[in-house]
N, C-alpha and C positions, 0 to 999 in steps of 0.2 A: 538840721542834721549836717553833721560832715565828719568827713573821713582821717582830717587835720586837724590837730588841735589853732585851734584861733591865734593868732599871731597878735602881739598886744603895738598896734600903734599908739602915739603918745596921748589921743583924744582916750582910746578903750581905756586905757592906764589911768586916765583922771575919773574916768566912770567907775570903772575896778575901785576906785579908794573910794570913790564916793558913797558905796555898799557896805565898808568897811564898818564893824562894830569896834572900836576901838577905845578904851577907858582912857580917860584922861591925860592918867598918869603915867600910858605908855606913850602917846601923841609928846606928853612935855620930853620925858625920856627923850623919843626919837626928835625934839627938836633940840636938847640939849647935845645927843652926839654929833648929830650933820653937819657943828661946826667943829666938828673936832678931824684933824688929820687923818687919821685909821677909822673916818668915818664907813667907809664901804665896806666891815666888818663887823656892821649891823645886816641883822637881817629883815628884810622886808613886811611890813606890817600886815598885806594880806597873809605871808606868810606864816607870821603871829598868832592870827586867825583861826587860820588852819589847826598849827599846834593847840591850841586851847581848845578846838572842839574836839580835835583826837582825843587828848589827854582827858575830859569830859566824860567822853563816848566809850573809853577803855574804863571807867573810875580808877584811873591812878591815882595810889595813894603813896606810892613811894617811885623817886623819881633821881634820876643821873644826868647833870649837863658836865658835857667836857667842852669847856671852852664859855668862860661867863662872858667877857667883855667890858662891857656898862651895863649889862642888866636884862635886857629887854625882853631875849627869849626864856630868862629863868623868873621875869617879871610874869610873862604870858602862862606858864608850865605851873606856877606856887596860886595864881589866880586860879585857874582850872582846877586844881584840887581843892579835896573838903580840907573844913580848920585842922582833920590829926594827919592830913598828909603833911612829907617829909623829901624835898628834894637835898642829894647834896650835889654842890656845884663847886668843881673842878677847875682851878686857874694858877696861873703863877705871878700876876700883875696886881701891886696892889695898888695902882695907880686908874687903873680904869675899872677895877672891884667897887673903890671908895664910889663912886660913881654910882654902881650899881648897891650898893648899901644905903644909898642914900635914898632910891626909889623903892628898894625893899621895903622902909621903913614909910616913907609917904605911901604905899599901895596896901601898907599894913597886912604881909605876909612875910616880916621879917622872923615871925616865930615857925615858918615851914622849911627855911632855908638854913644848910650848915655850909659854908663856906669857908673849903680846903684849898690853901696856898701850897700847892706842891706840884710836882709832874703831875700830872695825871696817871701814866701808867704803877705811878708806885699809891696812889690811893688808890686806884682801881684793885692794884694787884692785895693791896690790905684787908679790901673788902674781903675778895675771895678767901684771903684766909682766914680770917673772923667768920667764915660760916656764911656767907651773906648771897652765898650761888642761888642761883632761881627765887630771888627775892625782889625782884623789882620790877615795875610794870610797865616804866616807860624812861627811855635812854633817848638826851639828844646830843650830836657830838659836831661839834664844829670849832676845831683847832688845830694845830700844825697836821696839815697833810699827809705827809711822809710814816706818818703816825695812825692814820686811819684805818688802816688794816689792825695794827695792834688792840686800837683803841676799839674797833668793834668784836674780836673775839673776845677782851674781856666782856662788855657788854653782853654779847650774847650771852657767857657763862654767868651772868649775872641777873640776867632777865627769865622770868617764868613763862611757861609757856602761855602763849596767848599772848606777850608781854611784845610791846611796840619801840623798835628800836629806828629813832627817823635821823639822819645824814647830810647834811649842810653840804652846798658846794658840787652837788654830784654832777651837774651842767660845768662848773668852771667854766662861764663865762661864754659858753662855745669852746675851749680849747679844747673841750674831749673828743670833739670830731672832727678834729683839726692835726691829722697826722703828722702834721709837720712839728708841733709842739711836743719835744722832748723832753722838758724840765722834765726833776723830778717831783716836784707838786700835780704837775697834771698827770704823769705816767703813774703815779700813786693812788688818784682818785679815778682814773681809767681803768686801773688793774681790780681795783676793790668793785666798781659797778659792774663790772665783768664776772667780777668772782661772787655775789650777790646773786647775779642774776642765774646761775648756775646750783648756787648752793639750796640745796633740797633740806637743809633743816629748818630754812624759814619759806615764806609768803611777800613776795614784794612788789615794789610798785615807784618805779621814777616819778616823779609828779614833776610836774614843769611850771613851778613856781619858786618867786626867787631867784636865785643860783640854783635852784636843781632841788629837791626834797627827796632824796632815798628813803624809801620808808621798808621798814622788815620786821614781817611780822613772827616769835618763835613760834615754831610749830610742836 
């Protein structure tokens, strides 16, 4: 028992992976970005975990990433659904998409993924008008900050109820409790956990994995 969550020293952190169920094909993934520059804008394989059993545990059959990267968390989200789920996944890089096209197709869920090169907000906002409000069972969003707020009231007008909307980055690092840091990437993801935490149309829950896992559930 305790009153604190566990603090992960670097020994707990090599026992934490070593629980880890992790396929293959996410392991070669996560070694092919680690050497890559903007490698720290992968997210964490327990964290992968985690998503996959959410998404599992919800039966999401239809699914929202903003922010693909190389793959890995829309590698985790297309795995967890059955073969007629349908993720689409939101990016503007087609430099680190190719990347993740590439594992789609070695994890053989490239037939669940539609991958849109555009803002995100202006696919999002498409959806909504095509009819597609409370049709979706699980949003995951991790990309430009500033945008976070935007980027989850579309979601929510997009998600049905019951439907599980989870939030990259909502730790930042520690900056979030770290008054002194003003950017506005951190004043962004402070203001949105704040305003989460108060809004009464969902269910939520900071998870302290990762950078931080905001999860909201619609009510």
């Amino acid at each position: 028992m305790s009153t604190r969550t566990t603090g992960l020293s670097d020994s707990l952190q090599e026992y934490l992976r070593a629980t880890l169920r992790e396929p293959e094909v996410l392991a070669e993934l996560r070694e092919e970005t680690a050497k890559l520059s903007a490698a720290r804008m992968q997210i964490s394989p327990e964290q992968g975990q985690l998503m996959r059993l959410l998404v599992e545990s919800i039966g999401a059959r239809r699914a929202i990433e903003v922010g693909v990267f190389t793959g890995y968390s829309s590698t985790c989200v297309a795995l967890a659904m059955p073969p007629e789920g349908r993720l689409i996944a939101c990016d503007v890089s087609e430099d680190w998409t190719a990347i993740a096209r590439r594992y789609w197709a070695k994890a053989g869920v490239s037939h669940k993924i539609e991958l849109v090169l555009a803002p995100a907000l202006q696919t999002l906002d498409g959806l909504l008008a095509a009819g597609q409000a409370q049709c979706f069972d699980f949003c995951f969003i991790d990309a430009d900050k500033d945008r976070y707020d935007d980027y989850y009231e579309r979601c929510l007008s997009l998600s049905r109820s019951g439907g599980l909307i989870a939030i990259d980055n909502a730790l930042w690092g520690g900056s979030v409790a770290d008054q002194s840091q003003r950017d506005e990437d951190t004043e962004a993801i402070r203001a949105l956990n704040a305003k989460i935490v108060g809004d009464e149309r969902v269910s939520m829950s900071l998870v302290p994995i990762g950078d931080g896992l905001l999860l909201a559930r619609k009510r």
